[in-house]
C-alpha positions in Angstrom: 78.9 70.9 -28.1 81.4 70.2 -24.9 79.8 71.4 -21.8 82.3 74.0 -20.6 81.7 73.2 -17.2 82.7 70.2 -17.1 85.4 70.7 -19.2 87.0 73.1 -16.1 86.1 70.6 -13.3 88.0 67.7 -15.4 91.0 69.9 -15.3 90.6 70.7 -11.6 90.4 67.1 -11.6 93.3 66.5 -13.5 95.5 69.2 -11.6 94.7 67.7 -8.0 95.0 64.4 -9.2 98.8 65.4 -10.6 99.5 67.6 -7.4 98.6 64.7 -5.1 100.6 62.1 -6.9 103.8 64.6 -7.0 103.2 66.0 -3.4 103.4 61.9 -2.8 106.3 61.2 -4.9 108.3 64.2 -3.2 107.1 62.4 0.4 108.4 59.3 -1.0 111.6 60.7 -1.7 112.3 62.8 1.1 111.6 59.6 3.4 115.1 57.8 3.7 115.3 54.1 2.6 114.3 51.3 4.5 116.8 49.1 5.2 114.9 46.5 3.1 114.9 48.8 0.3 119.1 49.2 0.7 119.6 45.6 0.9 117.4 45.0 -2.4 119.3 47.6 -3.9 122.7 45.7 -3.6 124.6 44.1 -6.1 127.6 42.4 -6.1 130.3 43.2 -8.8 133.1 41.1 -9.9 136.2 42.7 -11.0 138.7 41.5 -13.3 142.0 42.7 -13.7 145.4 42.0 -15.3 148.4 43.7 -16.6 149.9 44.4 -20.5 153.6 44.3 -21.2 153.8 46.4 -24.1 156.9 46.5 -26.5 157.3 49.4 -28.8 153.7 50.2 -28.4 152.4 46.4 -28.8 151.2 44.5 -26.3 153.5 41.2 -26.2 152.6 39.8 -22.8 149.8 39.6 -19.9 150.0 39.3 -16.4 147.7 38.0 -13.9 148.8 40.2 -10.6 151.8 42.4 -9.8 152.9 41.6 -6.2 156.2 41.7 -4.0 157.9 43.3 -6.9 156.9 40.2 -9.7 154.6 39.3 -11.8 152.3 36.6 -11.4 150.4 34.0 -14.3 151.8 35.5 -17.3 151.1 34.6 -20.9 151.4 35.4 -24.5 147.8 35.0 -25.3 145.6 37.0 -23.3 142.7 35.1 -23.3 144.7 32.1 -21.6 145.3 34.0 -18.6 143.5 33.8 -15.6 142.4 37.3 -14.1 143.3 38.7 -10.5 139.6 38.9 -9.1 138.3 40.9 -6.9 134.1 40.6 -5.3 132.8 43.9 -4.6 129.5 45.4 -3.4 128.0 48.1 -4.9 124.4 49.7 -5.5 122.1 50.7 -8.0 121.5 54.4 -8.3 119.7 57.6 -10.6 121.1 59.4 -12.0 118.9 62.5 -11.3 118.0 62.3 -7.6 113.8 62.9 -7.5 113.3 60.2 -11.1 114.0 57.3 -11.8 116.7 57.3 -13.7 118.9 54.2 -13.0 119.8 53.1 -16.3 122.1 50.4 -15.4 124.2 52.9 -13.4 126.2 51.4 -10.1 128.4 53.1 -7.5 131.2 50.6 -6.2 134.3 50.5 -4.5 137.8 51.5 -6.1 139.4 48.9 -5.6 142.9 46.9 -7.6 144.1 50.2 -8.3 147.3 50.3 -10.6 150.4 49.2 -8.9 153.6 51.7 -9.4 154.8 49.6 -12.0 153.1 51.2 -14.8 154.3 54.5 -13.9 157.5 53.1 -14.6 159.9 54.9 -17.5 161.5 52.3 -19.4 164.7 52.0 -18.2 163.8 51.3 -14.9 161.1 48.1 -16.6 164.1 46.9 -18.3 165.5 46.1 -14.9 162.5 44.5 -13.5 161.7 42.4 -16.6 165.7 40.9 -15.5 164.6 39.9 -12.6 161.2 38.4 -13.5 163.1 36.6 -16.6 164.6 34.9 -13.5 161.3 34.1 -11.8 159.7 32.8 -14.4 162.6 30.6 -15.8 162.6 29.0 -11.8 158.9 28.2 -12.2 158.8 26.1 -15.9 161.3 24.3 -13.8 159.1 23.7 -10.7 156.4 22.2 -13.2 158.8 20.0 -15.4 159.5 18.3 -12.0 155.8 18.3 -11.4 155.3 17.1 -14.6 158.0 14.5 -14.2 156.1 13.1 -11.6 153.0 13.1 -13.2 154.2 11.3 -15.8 155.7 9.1 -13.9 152.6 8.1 -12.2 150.8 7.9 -15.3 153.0 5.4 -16.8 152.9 2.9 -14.2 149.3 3.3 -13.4 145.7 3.0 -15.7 142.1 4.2 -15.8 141.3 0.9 -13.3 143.5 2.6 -10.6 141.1 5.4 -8.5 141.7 8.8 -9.3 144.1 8.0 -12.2 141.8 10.0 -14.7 142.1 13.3 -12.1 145.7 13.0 -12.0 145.5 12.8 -15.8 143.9 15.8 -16.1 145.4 17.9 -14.0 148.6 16.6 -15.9 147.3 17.9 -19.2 146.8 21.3 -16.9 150.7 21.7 -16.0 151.4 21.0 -19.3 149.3 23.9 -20.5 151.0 25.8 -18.5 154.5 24.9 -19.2 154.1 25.5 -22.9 152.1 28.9 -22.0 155.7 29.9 -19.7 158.2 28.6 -22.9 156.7 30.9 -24.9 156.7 33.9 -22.3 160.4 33.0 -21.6 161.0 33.2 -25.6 159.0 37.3 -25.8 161.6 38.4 -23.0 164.5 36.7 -23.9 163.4 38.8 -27.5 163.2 41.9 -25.7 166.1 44.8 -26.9 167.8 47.2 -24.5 166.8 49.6 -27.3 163.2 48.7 -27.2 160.7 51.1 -25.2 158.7 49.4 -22.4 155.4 50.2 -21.0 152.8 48.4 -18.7 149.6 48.6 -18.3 146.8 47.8 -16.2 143.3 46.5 -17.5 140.0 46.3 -15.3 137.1 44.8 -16.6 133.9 44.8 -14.2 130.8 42.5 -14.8 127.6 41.8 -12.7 127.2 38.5 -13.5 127.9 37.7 -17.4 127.3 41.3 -18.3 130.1 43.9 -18.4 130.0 47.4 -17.6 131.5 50.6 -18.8 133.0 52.8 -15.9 131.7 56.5 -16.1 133.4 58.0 -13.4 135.9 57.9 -10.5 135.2 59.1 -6.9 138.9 59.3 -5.8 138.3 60.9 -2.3 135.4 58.2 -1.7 137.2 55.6 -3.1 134.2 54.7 -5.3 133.8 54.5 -9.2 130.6 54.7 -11.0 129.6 52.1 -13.5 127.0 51.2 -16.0 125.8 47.6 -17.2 126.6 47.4 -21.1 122.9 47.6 -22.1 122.3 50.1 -20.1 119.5 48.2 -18.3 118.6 47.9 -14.5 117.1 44.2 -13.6 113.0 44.4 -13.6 113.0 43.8 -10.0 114.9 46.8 -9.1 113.5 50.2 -8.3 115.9 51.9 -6.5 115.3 55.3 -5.2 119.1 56.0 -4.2 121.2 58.5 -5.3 125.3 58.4 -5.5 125.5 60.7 -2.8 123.7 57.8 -0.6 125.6 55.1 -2.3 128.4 56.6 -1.2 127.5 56.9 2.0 126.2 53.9 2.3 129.8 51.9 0.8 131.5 53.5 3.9 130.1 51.3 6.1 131.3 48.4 4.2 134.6 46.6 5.1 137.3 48.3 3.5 139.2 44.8 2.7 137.5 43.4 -0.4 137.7 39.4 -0.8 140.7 39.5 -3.0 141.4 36.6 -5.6 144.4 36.1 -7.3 145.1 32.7 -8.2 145.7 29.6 -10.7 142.4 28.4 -11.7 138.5 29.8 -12.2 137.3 30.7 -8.3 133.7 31.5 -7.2 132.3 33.7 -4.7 132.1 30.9 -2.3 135.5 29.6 -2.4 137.3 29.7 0.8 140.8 31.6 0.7 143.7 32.6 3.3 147.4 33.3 3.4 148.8 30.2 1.8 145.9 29.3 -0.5 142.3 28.7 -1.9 140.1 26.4 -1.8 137.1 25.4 -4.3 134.5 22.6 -4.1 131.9 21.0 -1.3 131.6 22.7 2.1 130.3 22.8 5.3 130.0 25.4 8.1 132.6 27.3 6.5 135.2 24.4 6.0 136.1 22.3 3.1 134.0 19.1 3.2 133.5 16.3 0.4 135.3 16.8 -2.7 137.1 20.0 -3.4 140.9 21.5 -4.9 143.1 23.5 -2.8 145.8 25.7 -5.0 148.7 26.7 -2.9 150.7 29.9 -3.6 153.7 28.2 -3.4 152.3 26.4 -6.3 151.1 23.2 -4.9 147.9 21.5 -5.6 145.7 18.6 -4.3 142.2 17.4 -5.5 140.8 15.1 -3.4 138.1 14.4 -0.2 138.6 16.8 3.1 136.5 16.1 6.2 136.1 18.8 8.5 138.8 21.2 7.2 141.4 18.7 6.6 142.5 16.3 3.7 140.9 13.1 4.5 140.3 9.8 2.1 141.4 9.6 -1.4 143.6 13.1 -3.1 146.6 13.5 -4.3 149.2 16.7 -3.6 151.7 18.0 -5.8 154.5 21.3 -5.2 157.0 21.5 -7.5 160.2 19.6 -6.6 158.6 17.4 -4.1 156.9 13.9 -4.8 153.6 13.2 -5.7 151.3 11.8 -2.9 148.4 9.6 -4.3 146.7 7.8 -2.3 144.9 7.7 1.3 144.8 10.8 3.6 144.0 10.5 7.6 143.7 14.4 9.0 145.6 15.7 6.7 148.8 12.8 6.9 149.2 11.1 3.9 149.4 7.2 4.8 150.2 5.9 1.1 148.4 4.2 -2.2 146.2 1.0 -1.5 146.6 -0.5 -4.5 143.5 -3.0 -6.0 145.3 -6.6 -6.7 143.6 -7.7 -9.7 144.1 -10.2 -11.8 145.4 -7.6 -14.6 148.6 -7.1 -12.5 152.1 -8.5 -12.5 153.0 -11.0 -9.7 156.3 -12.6 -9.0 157.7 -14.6 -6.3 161.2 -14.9 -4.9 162.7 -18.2 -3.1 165.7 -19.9 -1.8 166.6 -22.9 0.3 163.4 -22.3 2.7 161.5 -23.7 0.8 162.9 -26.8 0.5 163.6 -26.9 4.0 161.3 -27.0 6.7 161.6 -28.1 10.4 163.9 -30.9 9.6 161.8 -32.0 6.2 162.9 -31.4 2.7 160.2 -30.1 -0.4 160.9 -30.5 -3.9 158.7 -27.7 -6.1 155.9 -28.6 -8.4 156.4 -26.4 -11.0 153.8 -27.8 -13.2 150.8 -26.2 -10.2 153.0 -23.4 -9.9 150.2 -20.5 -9.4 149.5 -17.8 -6.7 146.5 -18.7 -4.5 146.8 -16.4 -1.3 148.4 -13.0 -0.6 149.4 -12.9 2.8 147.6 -12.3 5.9 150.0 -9.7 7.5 148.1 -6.8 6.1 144.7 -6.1 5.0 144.3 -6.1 1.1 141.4 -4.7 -1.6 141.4 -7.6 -3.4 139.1 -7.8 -6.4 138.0 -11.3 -8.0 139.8 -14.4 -7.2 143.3 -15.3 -6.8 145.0 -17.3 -9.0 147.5 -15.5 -10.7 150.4 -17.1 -13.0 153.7 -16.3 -11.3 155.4 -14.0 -13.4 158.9 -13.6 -13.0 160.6 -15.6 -9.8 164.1 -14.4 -8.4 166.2 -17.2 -6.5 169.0 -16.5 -4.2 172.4 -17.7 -4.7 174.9 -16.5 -2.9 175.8 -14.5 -0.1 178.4 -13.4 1.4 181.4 -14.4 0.2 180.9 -18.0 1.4 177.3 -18.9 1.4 176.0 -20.7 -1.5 172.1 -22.2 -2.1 172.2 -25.3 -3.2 168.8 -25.5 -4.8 169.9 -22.7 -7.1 171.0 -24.2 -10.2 167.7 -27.0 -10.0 165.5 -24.0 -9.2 167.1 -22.0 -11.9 166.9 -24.6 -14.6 163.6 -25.7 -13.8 162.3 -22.0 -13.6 163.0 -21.5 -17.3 162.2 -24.5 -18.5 158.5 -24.1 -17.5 159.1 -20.6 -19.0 159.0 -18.5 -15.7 161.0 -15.3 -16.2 163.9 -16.0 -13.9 166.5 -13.5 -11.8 169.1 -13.9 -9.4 169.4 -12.5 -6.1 172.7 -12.1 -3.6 172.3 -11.9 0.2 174.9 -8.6 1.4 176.9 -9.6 3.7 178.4 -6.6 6.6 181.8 -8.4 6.9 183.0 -8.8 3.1 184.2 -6.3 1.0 181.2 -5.6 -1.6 183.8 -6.1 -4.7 185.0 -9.3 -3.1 180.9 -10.2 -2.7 180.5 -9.2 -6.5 183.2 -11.9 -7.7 181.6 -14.7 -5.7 177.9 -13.8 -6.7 179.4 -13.6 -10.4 180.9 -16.6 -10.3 178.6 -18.7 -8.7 175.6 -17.6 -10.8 173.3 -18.6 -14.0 173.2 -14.7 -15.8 171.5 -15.5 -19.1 170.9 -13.2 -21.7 166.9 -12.3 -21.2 167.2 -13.0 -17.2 165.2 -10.0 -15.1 167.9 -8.3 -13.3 170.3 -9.2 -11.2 169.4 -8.1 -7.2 171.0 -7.3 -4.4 169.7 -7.8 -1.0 170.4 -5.7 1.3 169.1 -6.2 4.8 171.7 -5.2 7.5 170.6 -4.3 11.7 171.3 -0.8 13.0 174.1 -2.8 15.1 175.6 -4.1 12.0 175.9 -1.1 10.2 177.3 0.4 13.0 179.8 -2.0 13.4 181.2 -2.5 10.0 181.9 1.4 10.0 178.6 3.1 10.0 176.6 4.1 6.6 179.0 5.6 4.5 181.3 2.2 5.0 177.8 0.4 3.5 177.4 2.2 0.8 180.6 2.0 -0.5 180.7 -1.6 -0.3 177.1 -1.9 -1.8 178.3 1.1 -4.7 181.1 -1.5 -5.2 178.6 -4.6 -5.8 176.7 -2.6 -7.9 179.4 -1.4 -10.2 181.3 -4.5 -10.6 177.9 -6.6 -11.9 176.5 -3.6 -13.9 180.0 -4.1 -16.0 179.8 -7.9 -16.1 176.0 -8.2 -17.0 175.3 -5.1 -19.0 172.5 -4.3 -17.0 171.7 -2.6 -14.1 170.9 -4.6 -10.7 167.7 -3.8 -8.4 168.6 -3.1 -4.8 166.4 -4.4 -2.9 165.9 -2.9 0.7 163.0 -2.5 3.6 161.0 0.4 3.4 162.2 1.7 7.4 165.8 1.7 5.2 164.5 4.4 2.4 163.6 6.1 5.9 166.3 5.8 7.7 169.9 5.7 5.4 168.8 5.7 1.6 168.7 9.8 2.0 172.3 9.1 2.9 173.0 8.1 -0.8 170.7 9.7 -2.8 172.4 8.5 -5.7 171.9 5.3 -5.4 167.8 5.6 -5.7 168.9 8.1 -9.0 170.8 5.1 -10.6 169.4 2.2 -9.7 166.1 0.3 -9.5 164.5 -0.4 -6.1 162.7 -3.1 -4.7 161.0 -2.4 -1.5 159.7 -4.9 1.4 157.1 -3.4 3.1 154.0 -5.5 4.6 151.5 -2.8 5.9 148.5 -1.9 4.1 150.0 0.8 1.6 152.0 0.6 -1.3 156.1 1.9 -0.7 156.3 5.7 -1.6 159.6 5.9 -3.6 159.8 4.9 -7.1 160.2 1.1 -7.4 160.7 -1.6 -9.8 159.2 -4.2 -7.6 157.1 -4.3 -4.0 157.1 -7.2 -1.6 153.5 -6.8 -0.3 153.9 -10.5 2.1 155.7 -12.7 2.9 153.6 -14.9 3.8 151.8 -15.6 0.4 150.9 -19.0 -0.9 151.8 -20.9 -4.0 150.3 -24.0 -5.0 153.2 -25.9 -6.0 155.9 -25.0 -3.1 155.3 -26.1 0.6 154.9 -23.2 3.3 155.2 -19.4 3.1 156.4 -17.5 -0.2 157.3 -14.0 -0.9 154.5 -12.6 -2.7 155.6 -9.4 -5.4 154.0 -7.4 -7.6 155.2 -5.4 -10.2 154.9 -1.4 -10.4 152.8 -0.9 -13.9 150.6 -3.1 -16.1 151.4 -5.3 -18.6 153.0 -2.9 -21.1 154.8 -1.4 -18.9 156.2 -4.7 -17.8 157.2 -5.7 -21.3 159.3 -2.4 -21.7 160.8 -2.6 -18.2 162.1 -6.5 -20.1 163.6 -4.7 -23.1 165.3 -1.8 -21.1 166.6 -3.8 -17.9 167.3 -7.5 -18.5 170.5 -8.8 -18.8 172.1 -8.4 -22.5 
C-alpha cells in the first residue's frame, strides 16, 4: 500500500518543480535577445525569379528579368534559363510567441516584386512583344558575330595554343545560346493578333538547396513569411523570436538587396556594379587570379586580373567587336604571343638582297635550305629547337612599272624544283598608275597553276602618300592592282602592309581587309591583331643556305589549315 504522504509531497514536488521551470521559461522570454542570439538566428535566402509568356493560357516562353521596358535571357525551355537572383536576409521565427514552434518558418524581405507588365491586358502585350521581337532579333545578331569570331579563332588555332580550350568552351556557350534565341524568335514570330496574352511572374525562394513555400505577405513591412519544404528548422537553431521581432529587426537592414540578374550561375561572393559581374578568385574586395567578368552590354572575358584590373592571359569578347586573346597589362590588351614550335608553318620571302651584299654577290644553296634563327629584334617563346623546313617562299619581281629583279626567274625555278611552295610578290610603287603596275607585274612574272598567291607590297611614307594625292588616291590605285590580277590569275592576291598601316589608313578602306587576304609586318613581341593570312615576325631571321638576314614568316593556323588555305587561294 502507497504511503499517502508521500504521495502528496511528490506532487508538491512535482508542482514547484513545473512552476519554477515555467516561471523560468516566461523570464526567458520576456528578456529580449542577445545580439548573439539575433545573429545565430539569421539566415540568408536566395530568391529566384523569372517571368512566363503565356499564349492562350500556355506558357510558350520565359524570361529572365523585365527591365527598361524589355525582357531580358529569354527561352523556350524553362529550365534553360538562368534566374534573376536576388540574396536576402531573413530569420527564423515561432510561430506561437512563448513555444517553440519554428517549424521551418522565416520572415524575409519582399523583395523582386512583379513589374507592371503582368498587369497588362493583352492588347497592350501585343505591342510590347513588337518591340522586344526587335530586341531580341538585334541580339542572335550580336552573337553570330561573336560566334564568327570564335570560330574564326578556333580554326586557326589548337589545344597547344594557351587558353584555346576556354575559348572553345565558352564558344560551345554562345552557341547555346543562339540556338536557345532562334527558337524564341520562331514562338513570337507564331504569335496571332487574335491570340490572348498574359505574363506572369514566378518566385521561387531556397535556403540553400532546399525550397520554401511562402505562407504569407507583410505588405506594409515589406516582409513575406516563408517555410522550408520539410518543414524543418536546422538542429543548431533555437530561436526564441517572433515575426513581430523579425520584423522589426529586417528594418534595420539595408533596404537595397544585392540584386543579380545576369548570363551565367553567380554566388553570394561575386562582385557586381553598373556595367557588370564578376565571378572567380579575389582579394580585399577586388578580382584577383582567375575569374569571368559578364558585361551587360553583353561582353565577356575569362582570364587573370591583378588588383582589379585584367592582367596576363584572357580573352574579351562584345558582340560586333573583335576578339582579344592574348596578353593584358592593367587592363590594355598588348596582343597574342604566339609559341614557335616546330608544328607551325614557316615561310620566307627574298629578292635581290640576298644575292647582293656590300659589293659581293651570293648564289642560294637550296639543297641546306632550312630555318635556323628567328630574329633578334623581338623577344620570342620559343619551344624546342629551330630548324624548321621553309614552307612556302615568295620572291619579288617587279616594281613599279620599271623595276625588275633579276634573280627572279633562277630563284623561281630553283624554288620549285626543290619543291618549295613558291609566290610572287610586286613592290607598289606611289608614282604609277596601279593598273599600269598590274600589266608590268603580269607580264614579267612566273604565275603557275598551284603557286601561293600573288602579293602586293605595299609600303609607302606618310610624305608619299601625301604627295601622290593622299589615301583615297592609294587605294584606288592599289583597288586597281588588285582587280586587274584577281581576273588574270583566278585568285585573289594578299596585300601585304605594316601593322602602323592597319592603324593608320586600312580603316580608310575597310573593304579591302573584307576582300582580300592580309599579310602583316610587325617585329614586336605580339602577334598582328587583324585577321591575316601571313605575319612577318623578323626580318632578321637566318637560313642556312642564303647569306645574311631573311624575312622570317609564319603562317596563321596549323597544318590543316594550311592545306585548305592551298586549295581555296592558290592560283588556278
Amino acid at each position: 500500500m502507497i504511503n499517502p504522504h508521500i504521495t502528496r509531497q511528490t506532487i508538491r514536488i512535482i508542482v514547484i518543480l513545473i512552476l519554477v521551470i515555467l516561471a523560468a521559461y516566461i523570464i526567458y522570454r520576456i528578456i529580449p535577445p542577445t545580439e548573439r542570439h539575433i545573429q545565430e538566428c539569421q539566415v540568408n535566402i536566395e530568391q529566384r525569379s523569372h517571368y512566363e509568356l503565356e499564349v492562350d493560357n500556355r506558357a510558350v516562353a520565359y524570361f529572365a528579368d523585365y527591365a527598361d521596358s524589355t525582357f531580358t535571357g529569354g527561352s523556350t525551355k524553362k529550365d534553360s534559363i538562368v534566374s534573376r537572383r536576388i540574396y536576402l536576409k531573413g530569420y527564423w521565427v515561432n510561430r506561437l510567441n512563448f513555444l517553440p514552434s519554428c517549424f521551418g518558418r522565416i520572415v524575409t524581405q519582399w523583395r523582386g516584386r512583379p513589374s507592371g507588365i503582368v498587369n497588362l491586358k493583352s492588347d497592350k502585350l501585343h505591342g510590347i512583344l513588337r518591340k522586344i521581337f526587335i530586341k531580341i532579333d538585334n541580339e542572335l545578331g550580336g552573337l553570330e558575330a561573336q560566334h564568327n569570331e570564335l570560330r574564326y579563332y578556333l580554326r586557326i588555332h589548337n589545344v597547344q595554343d594557351y587558353g584555346y580550350n576556354s575559348i572553345a568552351a565558352y564558344e560551345q556557350t554562345v552557341v547555346h545560346r543562339m540556338d536557345s534565341l532562334a527558337k524564341l524568335i520562331k514562338v513570337l514570330r507564331a504569335i496571332k493578333p487574335g491570340n490572348k496574352l498574359r505574363v506572369r511572374q514566378i518566385n521561387n525562394y531556397f535556403v540553400g538547396k532546399e525550397s520554401c513555400n511562402r505562407l504569407a505577405i507583410y505588405p506594409s513591412a515589406g516582409a513575406i513569411l516563408l517555410q522550408t519544404q520539410h518543414k524543418r528548422t536546422p538542429l543548431r537553431i533555437h530561436t526564441r523570436l517572433t515575426p513581430s521581432d523579425a520584423l522589426e529587426l529586417l528594418k534595420k537592414l539595408s533596404s537595397t538587396p544585392e540584386r543579380c540578374s545576369m548570363l551565367a550561375e553567380m554566388s553570394l561572393n561575386a562582385i557586381a556594379d553598373s556595367a557588370g559581374f564578376y565571378i572567380g578568385e579575389t582579394k580585399g574586395g577586388k578580382p584577383e587570379g582567375y575569374g569571368q567578368r559578364y558585361g551587360r552590354n553583353g561582353s565577356y572575358y575569362e582570364g587573370h586580373w591583378v588588383k582589379g584590373m585584367r592582367d596576363g592571359f584572357g580573352f574579351y569578347i562584345a558582340p560586333y567587336e573583335y576578339l582579344q586573346a592574348g596578353e593584358w597589362k592593367a587592363n590594355v590588351f598588348k596582343g597574342e604571343r604566339l609559341t614557335y614550335t616546330a608544328e607551325r608553318i614557316y615561310g620566307i620571302d627574298i629578292s635581290r638582297h640576298q644575292h647582293e651584299q656590300k659589293g659581293k654577290l651570293y648564289d642560294i644553296n637550296w639543297d641546306k635550305l632550312r630555318i635556323t634563327h628567328l630574329g633578334t629584334l623581338s623577344n620570342k617563346k620559343i619551344k624546342g629547337r629551330v630548324d624548321y623546313p621553309v614552307s612556302f617562299i615568295y620572291i619579288k619581281s617587279t616594281e613599279g612599272c620599271t623595276v625588275l629583279n633579276a634573280y627572279y626567274a633562277t630563284d623561281y625555278k630553283q624554288a620549285r624544283v626543290h619543291g618549295v611552295r613558291t609566290g610572287t610578290y610586286h613592290f607598289f610603287s606611289t608614282i604609277s598608275p596601279g593598273s599600269a603596275q598590274a600589266e608590268f607585274f603580269l607580264r614579267n612574272s612566273m604565275l603557275s597553276k598551284g603557286d601561293m598567291p600573288p602579293v602586293l607590297d605595299v609600303e609607302p611614307t606618310d610624305w608619299q602618300i601625301k604627295h601622290m594625292g593622299g589615301p583615297e588616291v592609294l587605294f584606288r590605285s592599289v583597288r586597281a592592282w588588285m582587280e586587274k590580277v584577281t581576273k588574270r590569275t583566278g585568285c585573289r592576291p594578299v596585300l601585304y602592309i605594316s601593322q602602323s598601316f592597319t592603324k593608320k589608313y586600312l580603316p580608310l578602306a575597310p573593304d579591302l581587309a573584307d576582300n582580300y587576304l592580309v599579310w602583316i609586318a610587325r617585329y614586336g613581341e605580339y602577334k598582328p591583331d587583324i585577321k591575316l593570312a601571313y605575319w612577318q615576325l623578323s626580318p632578321d631571321g637566318r637560313i642556312s643556305g642564303i647569306h645574311g638576314d631573311v624575312d622570317i614568316n609564319v603562317f596563321n593556323g596549323y597544318e590543316n589549315q594550311y592545306h585548305n588555305f592551298l586549295k581555296k587561294h592558290c592560283v588556278k
